[in-house]
C-alpha positions in Angstrom: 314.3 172.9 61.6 310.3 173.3 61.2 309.2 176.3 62.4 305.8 178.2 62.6 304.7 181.7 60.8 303.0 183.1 63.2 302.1 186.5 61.4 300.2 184.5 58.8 297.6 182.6 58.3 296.1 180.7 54.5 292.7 180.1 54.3 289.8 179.3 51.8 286.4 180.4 51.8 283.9 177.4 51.1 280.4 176.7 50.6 277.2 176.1 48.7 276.1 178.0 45.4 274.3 181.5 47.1 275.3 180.9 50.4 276.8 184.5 50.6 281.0 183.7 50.3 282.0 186.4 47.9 279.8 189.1 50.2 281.7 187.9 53.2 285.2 188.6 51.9 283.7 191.9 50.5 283.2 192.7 53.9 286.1 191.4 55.5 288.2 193.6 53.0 286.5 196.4 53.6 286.8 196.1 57.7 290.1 195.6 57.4 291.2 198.7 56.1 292.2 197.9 52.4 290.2 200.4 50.7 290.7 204.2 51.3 288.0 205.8 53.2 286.9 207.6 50.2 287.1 204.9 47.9 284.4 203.6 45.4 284.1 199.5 45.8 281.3 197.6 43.8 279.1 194.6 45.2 281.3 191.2 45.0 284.4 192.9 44.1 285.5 189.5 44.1 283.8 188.6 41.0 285.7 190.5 38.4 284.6 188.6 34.9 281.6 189.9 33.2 279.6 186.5 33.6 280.5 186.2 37.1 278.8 189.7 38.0 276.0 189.0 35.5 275.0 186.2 36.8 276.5 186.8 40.6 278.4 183.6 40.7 282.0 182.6 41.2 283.8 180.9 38.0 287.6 180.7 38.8 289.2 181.2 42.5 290.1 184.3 43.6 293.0 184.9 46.0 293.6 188.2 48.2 294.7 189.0 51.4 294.0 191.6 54.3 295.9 192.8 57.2 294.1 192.2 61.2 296.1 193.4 63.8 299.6 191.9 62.5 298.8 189.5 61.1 298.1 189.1 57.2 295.2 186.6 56.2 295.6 185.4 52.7 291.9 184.6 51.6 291.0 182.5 48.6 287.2 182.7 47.4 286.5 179.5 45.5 283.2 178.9 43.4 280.1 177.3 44.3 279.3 175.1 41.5 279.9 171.4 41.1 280.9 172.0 37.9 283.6 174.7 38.8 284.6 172.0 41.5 288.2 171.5 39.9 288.9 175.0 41.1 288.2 174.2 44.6 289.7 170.8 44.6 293.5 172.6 43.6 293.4 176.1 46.1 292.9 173.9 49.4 296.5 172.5 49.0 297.4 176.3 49.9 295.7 176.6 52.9 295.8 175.9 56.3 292.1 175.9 57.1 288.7 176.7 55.8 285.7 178.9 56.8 283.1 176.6 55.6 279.5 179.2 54.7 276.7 177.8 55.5 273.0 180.1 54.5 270.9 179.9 58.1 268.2 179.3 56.2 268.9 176.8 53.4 271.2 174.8 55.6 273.6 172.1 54.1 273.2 171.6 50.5 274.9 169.1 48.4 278.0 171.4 47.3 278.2 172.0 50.9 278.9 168.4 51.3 281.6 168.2 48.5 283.3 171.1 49.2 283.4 169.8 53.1 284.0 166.1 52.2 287.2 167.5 50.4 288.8 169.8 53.7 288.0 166.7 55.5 290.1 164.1 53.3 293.4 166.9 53.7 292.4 167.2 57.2 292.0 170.9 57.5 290.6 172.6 61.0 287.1 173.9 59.8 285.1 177.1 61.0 282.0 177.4 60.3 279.9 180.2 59.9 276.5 180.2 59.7 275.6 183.1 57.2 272.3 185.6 56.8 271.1 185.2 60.2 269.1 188.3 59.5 266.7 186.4 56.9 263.0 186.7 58.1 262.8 182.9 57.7 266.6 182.1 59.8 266.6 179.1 61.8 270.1 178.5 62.5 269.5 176.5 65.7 268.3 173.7 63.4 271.3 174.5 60.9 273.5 174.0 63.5 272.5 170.4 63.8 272.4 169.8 60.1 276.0 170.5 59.5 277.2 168.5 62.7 275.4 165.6 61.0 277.0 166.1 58.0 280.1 166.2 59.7 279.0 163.1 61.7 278.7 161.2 58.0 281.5 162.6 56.6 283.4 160.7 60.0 284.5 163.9 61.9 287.4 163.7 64.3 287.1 164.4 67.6 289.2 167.4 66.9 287.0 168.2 63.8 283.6 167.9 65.8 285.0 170.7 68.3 285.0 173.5 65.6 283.8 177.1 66.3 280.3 178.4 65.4 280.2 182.0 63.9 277.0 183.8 63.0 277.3 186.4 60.6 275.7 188.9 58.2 277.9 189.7 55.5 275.4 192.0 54.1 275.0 194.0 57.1 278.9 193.4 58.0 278.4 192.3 61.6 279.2 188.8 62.9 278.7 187.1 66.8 279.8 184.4 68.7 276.5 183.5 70.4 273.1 184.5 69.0 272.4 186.6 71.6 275.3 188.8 71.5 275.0 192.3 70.1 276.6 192.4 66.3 278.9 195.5 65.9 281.3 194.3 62.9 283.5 191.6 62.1 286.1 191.2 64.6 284.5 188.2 65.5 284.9 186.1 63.4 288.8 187.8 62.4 289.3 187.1 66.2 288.3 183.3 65.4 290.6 182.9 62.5 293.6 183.6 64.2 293.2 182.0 67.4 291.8 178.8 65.1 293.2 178.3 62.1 296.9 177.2 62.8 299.9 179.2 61.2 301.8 177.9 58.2 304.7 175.6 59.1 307.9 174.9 57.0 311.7 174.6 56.9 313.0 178.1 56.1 316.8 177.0 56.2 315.8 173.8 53.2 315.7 174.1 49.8 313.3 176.3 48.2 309.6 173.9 47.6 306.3 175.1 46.3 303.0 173.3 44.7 301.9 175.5 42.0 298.1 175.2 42.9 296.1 177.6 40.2 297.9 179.2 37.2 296.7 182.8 35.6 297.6 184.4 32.2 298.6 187.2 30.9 298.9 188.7 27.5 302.0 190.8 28.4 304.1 188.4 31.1 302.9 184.8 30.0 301.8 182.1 32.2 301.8 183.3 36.2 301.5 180.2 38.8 299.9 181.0 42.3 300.9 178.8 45.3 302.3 178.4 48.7 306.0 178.2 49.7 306.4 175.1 51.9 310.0 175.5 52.6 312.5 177.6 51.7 312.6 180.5 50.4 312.2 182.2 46.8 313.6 185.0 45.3 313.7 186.6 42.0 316.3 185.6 39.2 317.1 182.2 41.4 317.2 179.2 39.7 315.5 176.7 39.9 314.3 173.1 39.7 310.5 172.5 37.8 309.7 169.0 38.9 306.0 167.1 38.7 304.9 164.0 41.1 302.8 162.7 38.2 305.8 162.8 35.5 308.9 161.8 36.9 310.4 162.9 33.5 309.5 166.2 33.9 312.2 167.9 34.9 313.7 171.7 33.5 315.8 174.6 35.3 314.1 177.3 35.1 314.3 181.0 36.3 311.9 183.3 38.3 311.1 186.7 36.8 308.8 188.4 39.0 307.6 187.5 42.3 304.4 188.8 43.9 302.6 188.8 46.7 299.0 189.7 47.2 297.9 192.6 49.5 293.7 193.2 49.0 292.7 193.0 45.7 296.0 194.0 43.9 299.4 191.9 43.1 302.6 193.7 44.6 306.0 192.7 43.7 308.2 191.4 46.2 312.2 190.6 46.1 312.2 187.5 47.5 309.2 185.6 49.7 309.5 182.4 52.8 307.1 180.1 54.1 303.7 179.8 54.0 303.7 183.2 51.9 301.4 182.5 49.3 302.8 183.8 46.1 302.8 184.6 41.9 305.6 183.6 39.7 306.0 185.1 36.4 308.4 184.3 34.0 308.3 180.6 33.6 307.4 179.4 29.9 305.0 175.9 30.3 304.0 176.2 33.7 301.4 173.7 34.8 298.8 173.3 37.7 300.5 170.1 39.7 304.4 171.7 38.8 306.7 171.9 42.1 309.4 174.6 41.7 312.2 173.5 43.8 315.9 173.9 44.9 318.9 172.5 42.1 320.2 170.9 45.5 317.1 168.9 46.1 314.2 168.6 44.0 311.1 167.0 45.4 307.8 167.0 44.2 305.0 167.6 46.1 302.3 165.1 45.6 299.0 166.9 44.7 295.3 165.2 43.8 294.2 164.4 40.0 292.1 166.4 39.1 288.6 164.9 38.3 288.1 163.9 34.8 285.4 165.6 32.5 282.1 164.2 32.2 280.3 165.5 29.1 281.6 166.6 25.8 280.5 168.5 22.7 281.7 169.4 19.0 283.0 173.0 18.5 282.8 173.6 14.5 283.9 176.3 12.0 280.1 177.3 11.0 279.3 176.7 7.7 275.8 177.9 7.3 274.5 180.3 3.8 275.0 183.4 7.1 278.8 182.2 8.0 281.3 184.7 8.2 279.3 188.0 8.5 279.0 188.9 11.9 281.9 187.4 13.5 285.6 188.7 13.6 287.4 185.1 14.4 285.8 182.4 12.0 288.7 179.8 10.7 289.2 176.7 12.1 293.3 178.1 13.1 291.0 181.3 14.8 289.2 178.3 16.8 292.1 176.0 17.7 293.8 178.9 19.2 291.3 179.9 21.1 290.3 176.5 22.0 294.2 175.9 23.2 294.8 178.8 24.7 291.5 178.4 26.9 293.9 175.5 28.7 296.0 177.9 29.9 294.1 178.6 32.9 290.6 175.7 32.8 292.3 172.6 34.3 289.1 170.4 34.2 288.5 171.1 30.4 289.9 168.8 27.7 290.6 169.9 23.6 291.1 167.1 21.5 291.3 167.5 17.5 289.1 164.5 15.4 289.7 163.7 12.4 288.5 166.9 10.2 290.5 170.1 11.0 287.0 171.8 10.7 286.3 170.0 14.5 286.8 169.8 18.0 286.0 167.9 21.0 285.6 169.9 23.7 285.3 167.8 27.0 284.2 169.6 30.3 282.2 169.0 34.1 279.0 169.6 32.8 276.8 172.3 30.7 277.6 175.0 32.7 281.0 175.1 32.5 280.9 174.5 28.9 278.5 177.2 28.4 280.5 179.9 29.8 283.6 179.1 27.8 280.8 179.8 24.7 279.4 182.9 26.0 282.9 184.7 26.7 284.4 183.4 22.7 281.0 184.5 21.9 281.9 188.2 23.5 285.3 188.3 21.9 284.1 188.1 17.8 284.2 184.5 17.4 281.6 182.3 15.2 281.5 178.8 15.7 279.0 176.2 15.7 278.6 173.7 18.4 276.9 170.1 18.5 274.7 168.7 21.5 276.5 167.9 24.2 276.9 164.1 25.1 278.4 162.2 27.7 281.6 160.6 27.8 281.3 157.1 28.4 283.3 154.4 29.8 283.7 150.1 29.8 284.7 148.0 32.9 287.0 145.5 32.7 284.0 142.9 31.0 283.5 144.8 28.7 280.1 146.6 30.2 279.0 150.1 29.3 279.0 152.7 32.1 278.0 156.2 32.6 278.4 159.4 34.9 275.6 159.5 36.9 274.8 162.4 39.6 273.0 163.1 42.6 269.9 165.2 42.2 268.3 167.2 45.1 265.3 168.9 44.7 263.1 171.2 46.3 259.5 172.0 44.9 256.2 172.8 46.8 254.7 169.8 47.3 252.0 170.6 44.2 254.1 169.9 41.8 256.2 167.2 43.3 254.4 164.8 40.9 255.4 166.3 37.4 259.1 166.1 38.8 258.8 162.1 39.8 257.6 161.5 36.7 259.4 163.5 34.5 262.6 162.4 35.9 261.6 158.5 36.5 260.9 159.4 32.5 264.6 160.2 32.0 266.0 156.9 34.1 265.9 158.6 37.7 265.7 156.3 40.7 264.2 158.1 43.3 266.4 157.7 46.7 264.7 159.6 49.1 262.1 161.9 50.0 261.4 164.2 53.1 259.3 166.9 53.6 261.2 170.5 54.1 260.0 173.8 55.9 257.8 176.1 54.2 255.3 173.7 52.1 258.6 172.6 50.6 259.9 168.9 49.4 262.8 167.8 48.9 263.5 164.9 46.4 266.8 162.7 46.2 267.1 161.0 43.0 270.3 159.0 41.2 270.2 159.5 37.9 272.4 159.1 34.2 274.1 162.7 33.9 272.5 162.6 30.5 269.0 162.2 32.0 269.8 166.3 32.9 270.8 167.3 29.7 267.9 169.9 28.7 265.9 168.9 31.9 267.0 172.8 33.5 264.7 174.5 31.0 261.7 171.8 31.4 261.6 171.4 35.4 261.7 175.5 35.9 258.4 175.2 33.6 257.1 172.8 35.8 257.4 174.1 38.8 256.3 177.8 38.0 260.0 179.1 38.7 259.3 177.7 41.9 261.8 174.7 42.3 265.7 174.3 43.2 267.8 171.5 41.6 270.8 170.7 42.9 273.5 167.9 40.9 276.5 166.4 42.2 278.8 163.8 40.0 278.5 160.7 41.6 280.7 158.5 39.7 280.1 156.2 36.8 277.5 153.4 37.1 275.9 150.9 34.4 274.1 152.1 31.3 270.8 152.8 31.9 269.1 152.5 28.6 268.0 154.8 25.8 266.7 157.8 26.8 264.0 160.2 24.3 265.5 163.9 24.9 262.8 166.0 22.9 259.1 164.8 22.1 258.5 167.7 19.9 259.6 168.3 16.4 261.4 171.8 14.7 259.6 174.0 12.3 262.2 174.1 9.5 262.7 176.7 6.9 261.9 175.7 3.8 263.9 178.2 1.3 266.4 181.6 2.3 265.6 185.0 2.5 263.7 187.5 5.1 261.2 186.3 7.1 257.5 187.7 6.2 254.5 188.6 8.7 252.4 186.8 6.0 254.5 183.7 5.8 255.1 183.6 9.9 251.1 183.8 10.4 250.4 180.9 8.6 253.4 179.3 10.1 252.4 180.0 13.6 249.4 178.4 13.8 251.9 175.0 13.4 253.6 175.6 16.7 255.8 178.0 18.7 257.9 180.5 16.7 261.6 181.4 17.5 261.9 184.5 15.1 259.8 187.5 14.0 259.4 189.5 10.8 262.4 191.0 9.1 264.7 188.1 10.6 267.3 186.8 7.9 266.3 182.7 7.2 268.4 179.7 5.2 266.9 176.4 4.0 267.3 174.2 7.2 267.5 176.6 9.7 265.0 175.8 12.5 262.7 178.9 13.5 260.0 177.2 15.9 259.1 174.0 17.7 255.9 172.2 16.6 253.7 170.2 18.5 254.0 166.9 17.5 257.2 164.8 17.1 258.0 165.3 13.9 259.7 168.4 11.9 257.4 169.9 9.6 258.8 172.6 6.3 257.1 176.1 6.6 257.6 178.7 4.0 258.5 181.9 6.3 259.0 184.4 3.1 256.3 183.7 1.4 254.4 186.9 0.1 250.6 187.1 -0.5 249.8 187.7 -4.2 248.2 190.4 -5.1 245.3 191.0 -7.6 243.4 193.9 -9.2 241.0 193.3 -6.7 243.3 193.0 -3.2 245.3 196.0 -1.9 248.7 195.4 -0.7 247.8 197.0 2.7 245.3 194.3 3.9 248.2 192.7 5.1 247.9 194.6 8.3 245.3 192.9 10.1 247.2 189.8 10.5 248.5 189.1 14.3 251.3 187.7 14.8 251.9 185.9 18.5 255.5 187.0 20.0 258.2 184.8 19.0 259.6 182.4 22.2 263.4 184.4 22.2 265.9 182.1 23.4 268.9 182.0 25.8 271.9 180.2 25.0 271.2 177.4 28.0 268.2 177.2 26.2 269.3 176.6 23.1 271.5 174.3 24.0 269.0 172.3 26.3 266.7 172.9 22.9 268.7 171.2 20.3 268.6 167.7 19.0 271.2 165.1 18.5 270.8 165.7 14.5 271.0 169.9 14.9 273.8 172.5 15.3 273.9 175.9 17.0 275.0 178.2 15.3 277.0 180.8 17.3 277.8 184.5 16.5 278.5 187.6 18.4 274.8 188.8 17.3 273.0 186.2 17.0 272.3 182.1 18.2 270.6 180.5 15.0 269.8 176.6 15.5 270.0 174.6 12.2 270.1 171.3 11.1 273.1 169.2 10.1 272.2 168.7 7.0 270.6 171.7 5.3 269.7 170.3 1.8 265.7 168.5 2.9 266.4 165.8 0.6 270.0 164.7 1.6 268.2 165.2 5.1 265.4 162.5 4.5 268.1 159.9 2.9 269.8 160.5 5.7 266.9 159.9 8.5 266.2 156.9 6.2 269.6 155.2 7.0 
């Protein structure tokens, strides 16, 4: 017999990159009681990897849970970014509704549209709350209207059309039901969820059945799956059925060794755990995202969506430059397939494969970003590694044809430089879609364009527009080849023998083009150490010394000036490098060299 669980209720937190989602369920944790009154709570406690609170965005989903009233509300905090958008894809098959964030000024972005377009197709009950209605520049009436449209094109039920409006302040911890109500806290929009979002529904006399939806690791218990019990219910030391709805083979008995349950930010263990409880299961060896644990009596799977397939690839390398091996802890190519494998584990939409060196391997992921974390946290841990450009992955039709991942870019500059962007990007096979004017001076530009069109573009446009402009992508499937594309028109300085770098030798250097080192830096034949101004790569001598003669002191060297050096970030010097260049990646340094060091086996090799 179905019944309801009424003292809970699942839901997911969605919205645009910035739109303020991690800050709201700060707030709603900390109105609920789960901290002590004395007790010290960072900003975005949400947030707990190092890159995620560097750079204040969300990476993997977050699940926690508060209590209002009686009732518990298990909250899940999913990421922003298109290229996290795997993560968000999985954690809506645990929930019974979403609290879609929408920023009262930006209004509905792109991501705002995927994320929604995604709790449409499982037909969830949506609330929306219109966030940072304290912003100077605020116009949520306007806002408003923007997301019913969106609705309206993403074919809204009735039902759908007729969801509650919230207007919050997650910063300030207030939220209202009409603008002109007085904000005191939260209550609101708690008040909203419960009477809203429906409760969790199941068969607590059937077998046991849950979707594992996101899957965590640990050192000291192993793989730890996170889902929702649909019927049933589970409790520790049962046995049970592992089945999967995409590979009917699949099928083990397994046993459950701890079971948890969330309660604020920590895990507790539980005994046992029934419907619509959204729980962690340790103890199971090869747990994957997609696996249904289920009763011996009657194992079903639960059908869950593919997750989308990787757009963009690159070469991770054991680094074999003059430098290798000196700064990093983990530098054989075992140290990197480990690592590499392990990183599975818990990143559904990434992809290892081995080629045919053991020195190499593919990496596949959803775009730079995604890839670029994975680097900066090996990076952190003592590995060394080089990596090649990152390409796309392509694909044929069924004539034969070549086709690409193309995306959707949305931009916003002033209208000054709106220009520069149409051209660079028409530069870069761009079709422009659509263009409309925004508030504040603003543009916005809609353009289709080859994924690879972006690669290296980030660096280029923020140049362009003085810091001033947004871009936006979204993956919008694979179209027909578009034609060669010129990355780079500017060529690389290139050491010419190894050693230190010299002030003497960097002066004369400099006047060739921008410089990436300074004085005292350790150099290798083929290393590049600037960017010249034409397109091709030109040999400087960076250690050279200035002779000296009976008649020259050595201390006349001191009047020479030398212009900064141009210090790179890793995005940068990945947008940077060329299709014939590595990076070279250690825990203290990012060196970027080219393939082939020796200038002459270079040249034969151009030649060809």
């Amino acid at each position: 017999m179905i019944t309801k669980r009424e003292d809970v209720r699942n839901i997911a937190i969605i919205a645009h990159v910035d739109h303020g989602k991690t800050t709201l369920v700060d707030e709603l944790l900390k109105q609920s009681g789960t901290f002590r009154q004395n007790q010290e709570v960072a900003e975005r406690v949400m947030d707990s990897g190092d890159i995620e609170k560097e750079r204040g965005i969300t990476i993997l989903a977050k699940n926690t849970a508060v209590y209002y009233k009686d009732t518990k509300i298990n909250i899940i905090d999913t990421p922003g970014h298109a290229d996290f958008g795997g993560e968000v894809e999985r954690v809506l098959k645990m929930v019974n509704g979403v609290v879609l964030v929408v920023d009262a000024f930006e209004g509905a972005m792109p991501q705002t549209k995927f994320v929604l377009r995604k709790a449409m197709e499982m037909e969830l009950p949506v609330i929306v709350c219109i966030n940072k209605i304290d912003r100077p520049e605020a116009r949520p009436a306007e806002v408003i209207d923007e997301v019913l449209e969106l609705f309206l094109e993403l074919d809204a039920t009735d039902e759908q059309l007729d969801c509650p409006f919230v207007y919050a302040s997650a910063k300030a911890g207030h939220a209202v039901l009409e603008l002109d109500d007085t904000p005191e806290n939260m209550i609101p929009l708690f008040e909203t969820i419960i009477n809203y979002i429906p409760a969790p529904e199941g068969d607590k006399d059937a077998g046991a059945q849950m979707l594992i939806s996101t899957i965590d690791y640990n050192e000291y218990v192993g793989r730890i799956g996170v889902g929702k019990i649909e019927h049933g219910t589970i409790k520790v030391n049962q046995e049970i059925m592992l089945v999967n709805h995409h590979d009917p083979d699949r099928k083990q008995r397994v046993k459950v060794g701890k079971l948890y349950e969330f309660q604020g930010l920590n895990r507790v263990e539980v005994q046992e755990a029934t419907i619509g409880a959204i729980v962690a299961v340790s103890g199971i060896a090869d747990l994957k995202i997609g696996d249904t644990l289920c009763s011996m009596e009657n194992p079903e799977a639960i059908p869950f969506q593919k997750i989308s397939e990787p757009t963009i690839a690159m070469q991770f390398m054991v680094n074999d430059s003059p430098l290798a091996g000196q700064e990093g802890k983990f530098v054989t190519s075992r140290h990197l397939r480990d690592r590499l494998f392990r990183e599975l584990n818990t990143d559904v939409s990434l992809r290892v494969e081995e080629t045919d060196t053991t020195e190499s391997f593919k990496v596949s992921g959803r775009g730079e970003l995604h890839l670029s974390v994975l680097i900066e946290n090996m990076r952190r841990e003592g590995y060394e590694f080089a990596v090649s450009k990152a390409e796309v992955l392509y694909k044929k039709d069924d004539n034969g044809a070549l086709l690409e991942p193309m995306e959707l870019a949305y931009v916003d500059v002033p209208e000054e430089f709106s220009g520069t962007v149409i051209e660079k990007l028409s530069g870069r096979k761009g079709e422009l879609r659509g263009m409309s004017t925004a508030n504040g001076g603003y543009q916005r530009l809609e353009f289709s364009i080859p994924s690879r069109g972006l690669i290296g573009y980030r660096g280029e446009f923020m140049t362009d527009t003085k810091g001033n402009g947004i871009l936006n992508t979204i993956f919008d499937g694979y179209g027909p080849y578009k034609g060669d594309i010129q990355y780079r028109k500017q060529g690389s300085l290139i050491a010419f023998e190894s050693g230190e770098s010299i002030t003497y030798g960097l002066f004369n250097a400099q006047e060739r083009g921008t410089l990436f080192i300074g004085a005292g830096t350790k150099v290798y034949a083929g290393m590049v150490i600037g960017q010249t101004g034409k397109t091709e790569d030109i040999e400087v001598n960076v250690c050279k010394k200035k002779q000296l003669t009976n008649t020259r002191a050595s201390g006349s060297d001191d009047a020479l000036k030398l212009t900064p050096p141009k210090i790179m970030s890793l995005e940068q010097c990945l947008e940077f490098i060329d299709t014939n260049e590595l990076l070279e990646i250690t825990p203290k340094n990012l060196r970027i060299r080219k393939k082939i060091l020796d200038p002459t086996l270079r040249k034969r090799a151009e030649r060809k």
